[in-house]
N, C-alpha and C positions, 0 to 999 in steps of 0.2 A: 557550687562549691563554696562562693565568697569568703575567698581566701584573700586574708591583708598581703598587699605587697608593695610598701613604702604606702605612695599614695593614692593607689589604685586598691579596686578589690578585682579580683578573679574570680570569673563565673564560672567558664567552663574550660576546658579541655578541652581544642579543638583540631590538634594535632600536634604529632612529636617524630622527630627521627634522631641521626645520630647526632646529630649540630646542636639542635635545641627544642624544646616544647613552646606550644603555641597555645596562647589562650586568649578567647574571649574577654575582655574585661572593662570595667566602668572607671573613669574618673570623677568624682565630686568636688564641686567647690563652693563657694559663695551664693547663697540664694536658693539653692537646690537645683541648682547647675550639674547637669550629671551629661556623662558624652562617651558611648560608649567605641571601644578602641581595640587593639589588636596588639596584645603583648608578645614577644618573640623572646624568650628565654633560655638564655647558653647553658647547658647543662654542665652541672657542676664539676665531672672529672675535667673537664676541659678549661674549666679556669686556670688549671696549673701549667698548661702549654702556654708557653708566654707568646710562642710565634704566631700563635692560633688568634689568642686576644688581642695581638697590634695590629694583626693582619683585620679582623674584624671591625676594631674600631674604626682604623683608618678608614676602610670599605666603607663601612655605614655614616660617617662623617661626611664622605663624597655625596653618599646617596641622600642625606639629609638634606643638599642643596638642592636638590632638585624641585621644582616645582614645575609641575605641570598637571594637566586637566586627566591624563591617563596613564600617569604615573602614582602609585599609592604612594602618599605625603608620611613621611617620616616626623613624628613627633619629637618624642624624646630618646636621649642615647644616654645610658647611665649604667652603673651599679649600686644594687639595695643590697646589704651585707655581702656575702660570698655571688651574689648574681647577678650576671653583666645582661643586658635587654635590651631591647629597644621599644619604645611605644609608636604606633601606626596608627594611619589612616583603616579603619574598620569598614569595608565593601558588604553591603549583603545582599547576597546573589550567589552565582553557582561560576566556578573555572571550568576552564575546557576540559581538563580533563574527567568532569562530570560531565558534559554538554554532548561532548562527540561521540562518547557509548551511549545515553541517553535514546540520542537521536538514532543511532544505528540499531540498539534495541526493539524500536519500534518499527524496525523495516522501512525506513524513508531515507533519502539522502540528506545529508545536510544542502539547504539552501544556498548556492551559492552565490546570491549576493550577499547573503548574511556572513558566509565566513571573507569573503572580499569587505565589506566593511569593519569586522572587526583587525584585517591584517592592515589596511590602512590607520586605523588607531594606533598600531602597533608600531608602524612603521613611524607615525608623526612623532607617537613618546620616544621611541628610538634615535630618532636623527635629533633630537632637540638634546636627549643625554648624550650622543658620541659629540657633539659639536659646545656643550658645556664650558665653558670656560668659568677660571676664579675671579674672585673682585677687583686682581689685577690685569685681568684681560687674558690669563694666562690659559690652554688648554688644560682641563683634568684627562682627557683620554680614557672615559669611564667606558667601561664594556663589558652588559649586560652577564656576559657567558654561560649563563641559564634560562633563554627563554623557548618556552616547553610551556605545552597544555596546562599544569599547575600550578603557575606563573602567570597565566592572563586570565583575570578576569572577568564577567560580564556582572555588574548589578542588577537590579530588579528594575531600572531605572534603563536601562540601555544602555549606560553607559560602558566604556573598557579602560580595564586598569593594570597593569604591570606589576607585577609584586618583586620584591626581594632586588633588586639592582645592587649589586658587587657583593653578596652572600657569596654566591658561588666561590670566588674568588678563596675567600677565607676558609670555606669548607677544605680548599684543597690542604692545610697546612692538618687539617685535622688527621688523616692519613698519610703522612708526608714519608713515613718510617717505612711502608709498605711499599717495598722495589716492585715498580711495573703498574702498581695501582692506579690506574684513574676515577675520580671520583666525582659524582655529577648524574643528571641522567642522558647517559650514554646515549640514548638512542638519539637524540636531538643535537650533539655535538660535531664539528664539523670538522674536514679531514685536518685540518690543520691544529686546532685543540687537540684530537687524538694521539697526532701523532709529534704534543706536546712544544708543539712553534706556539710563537709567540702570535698573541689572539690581537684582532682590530674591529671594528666596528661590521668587518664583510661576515665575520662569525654568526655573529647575530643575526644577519641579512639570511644567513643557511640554514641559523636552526628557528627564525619563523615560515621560511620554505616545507621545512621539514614539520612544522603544526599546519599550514595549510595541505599539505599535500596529504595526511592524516584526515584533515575534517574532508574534504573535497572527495576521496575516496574511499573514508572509514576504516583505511587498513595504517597500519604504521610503518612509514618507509623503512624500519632496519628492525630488525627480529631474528632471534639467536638462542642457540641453546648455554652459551658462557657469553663473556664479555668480550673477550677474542675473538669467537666468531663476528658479534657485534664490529668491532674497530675492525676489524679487517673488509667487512662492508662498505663500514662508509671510506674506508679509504679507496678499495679497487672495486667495490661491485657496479654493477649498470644500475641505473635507475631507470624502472621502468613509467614512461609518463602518465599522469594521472586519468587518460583516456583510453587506457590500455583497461582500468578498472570500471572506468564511466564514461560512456560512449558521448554522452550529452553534453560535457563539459567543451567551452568557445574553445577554439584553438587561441584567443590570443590570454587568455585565461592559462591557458595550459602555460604558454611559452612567459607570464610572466613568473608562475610558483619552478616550472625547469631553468632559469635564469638564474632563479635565486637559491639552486642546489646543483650549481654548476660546481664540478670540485675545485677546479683550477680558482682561487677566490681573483685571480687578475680579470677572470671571464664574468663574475658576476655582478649584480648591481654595483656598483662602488659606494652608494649612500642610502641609507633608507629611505632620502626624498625622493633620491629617484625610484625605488619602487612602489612608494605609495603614490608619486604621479603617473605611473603605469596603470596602476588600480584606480585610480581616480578617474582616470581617464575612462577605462571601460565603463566602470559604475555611469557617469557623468553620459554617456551614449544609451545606454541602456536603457531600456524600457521602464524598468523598476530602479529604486534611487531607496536604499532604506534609509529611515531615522532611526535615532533612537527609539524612538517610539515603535517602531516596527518591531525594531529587534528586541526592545523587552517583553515588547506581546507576547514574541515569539517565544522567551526564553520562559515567560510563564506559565504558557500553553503546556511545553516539556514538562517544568516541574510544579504541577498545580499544588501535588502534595507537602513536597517541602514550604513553598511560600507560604500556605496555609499553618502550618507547623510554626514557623516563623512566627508569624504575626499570633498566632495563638500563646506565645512563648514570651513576647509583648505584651500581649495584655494582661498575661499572668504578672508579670512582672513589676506594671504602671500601678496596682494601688496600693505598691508596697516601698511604693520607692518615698522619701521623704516621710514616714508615717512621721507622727509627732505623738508625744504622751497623752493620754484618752482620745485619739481619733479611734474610729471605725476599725477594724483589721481588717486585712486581706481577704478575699474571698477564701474559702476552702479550695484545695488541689481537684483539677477537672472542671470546674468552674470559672468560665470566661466571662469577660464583660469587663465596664467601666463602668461600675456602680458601688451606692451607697444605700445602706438602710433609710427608707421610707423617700430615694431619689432613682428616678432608672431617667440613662439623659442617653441622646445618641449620638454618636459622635464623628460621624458619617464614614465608618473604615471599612465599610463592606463583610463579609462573612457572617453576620449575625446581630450585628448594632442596630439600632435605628436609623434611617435615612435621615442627612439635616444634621440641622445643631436641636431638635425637639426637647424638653426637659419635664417630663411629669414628674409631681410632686404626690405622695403616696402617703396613705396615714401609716402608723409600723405596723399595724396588723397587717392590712392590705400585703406590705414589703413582705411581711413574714411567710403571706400563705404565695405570695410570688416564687421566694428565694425557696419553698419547700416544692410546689409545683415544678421549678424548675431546673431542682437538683436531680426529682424523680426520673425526669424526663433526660437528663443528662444533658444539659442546656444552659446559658447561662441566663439570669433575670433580664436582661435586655433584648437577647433573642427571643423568650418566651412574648415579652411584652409585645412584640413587634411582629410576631407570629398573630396574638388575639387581637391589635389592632389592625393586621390586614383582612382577619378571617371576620370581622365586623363589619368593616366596609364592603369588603363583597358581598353581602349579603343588604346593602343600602342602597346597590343603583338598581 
């Protein structure tokens, strides 16, 4: 779309609800420094609630401080004419709540050491924000109150990341008029949020209970025909434990995600450390120990599709970025690669490039009858090239 907005451009459209639009976007600066980022945009009727914009800002001010390795890094917090934003940390990779239908799609359980390591990620960002203090030593008492499938990420990298910390928060002012409304996603909410007490760091502790015990057995602990039905679940229903649905699952597996969706929140964890040294501990005994490295394998395997799309979306992207007056242009649309008239170089990304840093140098015919050969083919010139240089060499030993 590269759409200006202040100092950024806007690429894509990459989600919206009632709070705000989400977009794709790039910053440029000095040198051809370009870094791309995650804009989060308050939609305009809502500029005129004032309680909604101080509630926000304040939120996002909290969540700016945070720094941590599995926490998404809050950029910048501003408004460009009529629109209040914030700039982020840009993850690319897929949230749980693509991961856990994915995986159940394909008739396999989700991995359970895989979702035990990413709940210990979650837990370590978690107790590092509820224990936050200011530059005077002073506690902020920040609390998540949205963590849900949508909200934790996985990179391509394996890493895990947290999104949105005290959004939630501010949402609530945006239906504040609505007697009875709670706003949020409900399913993940814990009895005490519902039934509108005041929320502490054991909230959070229930609703990544409630994303473990989803990935663990594929089903979603609370489901309802209205929202009533919902709250009235998670306040008085049974939870049935997750080896009711999966036999295989360790018992002490089970009793640490039933721990942490105990209603009474006096009965459960009291800190996220201590549930992630509960899961630590198992992992730590256990036969299998994932890395990251495991777990992005893993998360690629799932979506071979997308990542490819990705990196395809990349390359389209790279020979247009900085163009200068009489260079080259872009390739044509459908045509990948990193290349130049009368240059095909490799640049070792897998999918189609050349293995290496390799660089032949082409007269422009040569380039010309490449880039026509391997338009036909629907190919880009460096896949082509690197197709006729393997189908040579095999035919050399």
């Amino acid at each position: 779309m590269d759409e200006k907005f202040g100092g950024y451009t806007l690429i894509e459209q990459i989600g919206i609800g009632g709070m705000a639009e989400v977009f794709l976007a790039r910053r440029s600066s000095v040198a051809g420094f370009e870094k791309d980022i995650v804009i989060k945009r308050i939609r305009p009727h809502l500029t005129a609630q004032r309680s909604f914009v101080d509630m926000f800002l304040g939120e996002a001010k909290l969540a700016a401080q945070l720094t941590h390795p599995h926490i998404v890094q809050i950029y910048d917090l501003g408004r460009i004419e009529d629109s209040y934003f914030i700039a982020m940390e840009y993850i690319a990779g897929q949230d749980m709540s693509a991961i856990i239908p994915k995986i159940k799609e394909r008739g396999v359980p989700f991995p359970i050491e895989y979702a035990l390591k990413i709940g210990s990620s979650v837990c370590e960002a978690l107790h590092y924000a509820h224990n936050h203090k200011d530059h005077h030593g002073q506690p902020l008492h920040i609390v998540h109150r949205d963590v849900s499938p949508e909200n934790i990420r996985i990179a391509w990298t394996g890493a895990v990341k947290i999104l949105d910390f005290g959004i939630a928060k501010a949402a609530t002012q945006v239906h504040e008029t609505k007697a009875g409304e709670i706003k949020g996603k409900l399913c993940y909410m814990s009895p005490e949020q519902v039934l509108g007490k005041e929320v502490d760091c054991r909230s959070d502790i229930f609703a990544l209970g409630c994303v473990l015990y989803e990935a663990l057995t594929g089903f979603r602990l609370y489901s309802g025909n209205s929202d009533l039905d919902i709250m009235n679940q998670i306040v008085d229903s049974r939870i049935y434990p997750p080896s009711y649905f999966r036999d295989e699952i360790p018992k002490t597996v089970e009793g640490i995600v039933m721990k942490a969706l105990k209603k009474d929140r006096k009965k459960r964890y009291q800190s996220a450390a201590d549930m992630q040294m509960d899961i630590d501990d198992f992992l730590g005994k256990h036969e299998f120990t994932p890395s990251n490295i495991h777990l992005a394998n893993f998360i690629k395997q799932q979506f071979e599709a997308e990542l490819a799309s990705e990196q395809e979306r990349r390359r389209l992207e790279t020979p247009s970025r900085g163009v200068q007056s009489g260079s080259i242009p872009p390739p044509p649309p459908g045509v990948s690669g990193l290349y130049k008239s009368g240059h095909v170089s490799g640049q070792g990304s897998g999918g189609g490039s050349l293995d290496g840093s390799i660089s032949i140098e082409l007269s422009a015919d040569t380039m010309g009858r490449l880039e026509k050969m391997a338009e036909k083919k629907g190919q880009s010139p460096d896949s082509l090239a690197r197709d006729i240089v393997e189908h040579y060499l095999k035919f050399q030993d």
